[in-house]
N, C-alpha and C positions, 0 to 999 in steps of 0.2 A: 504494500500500500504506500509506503514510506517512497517507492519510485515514481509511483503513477501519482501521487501530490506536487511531485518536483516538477515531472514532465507532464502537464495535463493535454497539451496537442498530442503527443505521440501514443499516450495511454488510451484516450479516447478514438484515436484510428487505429488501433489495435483491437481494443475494447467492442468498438462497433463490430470489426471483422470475425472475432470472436463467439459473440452472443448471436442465438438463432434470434432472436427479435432484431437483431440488426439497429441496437441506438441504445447508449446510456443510460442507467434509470435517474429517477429523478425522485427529490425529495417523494411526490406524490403517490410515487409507485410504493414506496414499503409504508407511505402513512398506515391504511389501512387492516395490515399486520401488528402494525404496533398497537393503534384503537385497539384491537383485539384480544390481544395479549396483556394490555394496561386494563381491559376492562373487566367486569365480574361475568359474564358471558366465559372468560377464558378460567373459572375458578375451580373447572373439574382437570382443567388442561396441566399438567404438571411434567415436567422431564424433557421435555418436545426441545427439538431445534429446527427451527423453520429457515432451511435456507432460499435466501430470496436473491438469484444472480440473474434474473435473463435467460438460464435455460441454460448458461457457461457449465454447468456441470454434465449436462446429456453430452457433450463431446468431448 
């Protein structure tokens, strides 16, 4: 992470090339995980790791 903050052109055209949605997420994309997980709706939820990449990990 510590590379792709220094270099954010290069990360981000990497990044894109990478991810099957094809573009960075953005603040807005993981809000609604986190609502979630911060909410009581999430209070039977315990132990879980919700990875949220764009789909970087199916390849």
């Amino acid at each position: 992470m510590t590379f792709c903050a220094t270099i954010p052109t290069w990360c981000a055209i990497i990044g894109k090339r990478e991810l099957l949605q094809n573009r960075i997420g953005s603040v807005d994309d993981l809000a609604g995980s986190v609502v979630y997980f911060a909410s009581d709706a999430a209070s039977f939820t315990t132990g879980e790791i919700l990875t949220i990449d764009g789909g970087m990990t199916l390849r």
